[in-house]
C-alpha positions, 0 to 999 in steps of 0.5 A: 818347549825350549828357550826362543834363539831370537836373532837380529841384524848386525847392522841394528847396534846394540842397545834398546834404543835401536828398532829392528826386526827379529828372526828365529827359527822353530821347527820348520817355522821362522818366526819374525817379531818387531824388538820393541813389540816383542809380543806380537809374533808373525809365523811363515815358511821358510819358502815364503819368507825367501819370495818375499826378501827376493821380492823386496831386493828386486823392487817389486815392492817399492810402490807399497812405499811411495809417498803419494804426490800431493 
């Protein structure tokens, strides 16, 4: 198998300071990993991988976030 072409946002800087998500493409699989935890590695479609950022960008997620009133 050949060498992982892992790919983060420009937005994350540089340096190991900086946390951020990681994408790389193998075969027809994106493969997605947190920087600080390169080990654990999480496989999808590129299909799937595109509802979820769509779904993400319209909000449909938001209440996933949301901070529960006390």
């Amino acid at each position: 198998m050949s060498e992982i072409n892992w790919r983060k946002s420009s937005y994350s800087g540089a340096g190991d300071g900086n946390s951020c998500i990681e994408l790389a493409s193998i075969g027809t699989t994106v493969a997605l990993r947190e920087s600080d935890d390169p080990r654990t590695v999480l496989t999808t479609s590129p299909a799937r991988l595109g509802a979820l950022l769509q779904s993400i960008k319209a909000g449909a997620l938001d209440h996933l976030a949301a901070v529960p009133e006390t």
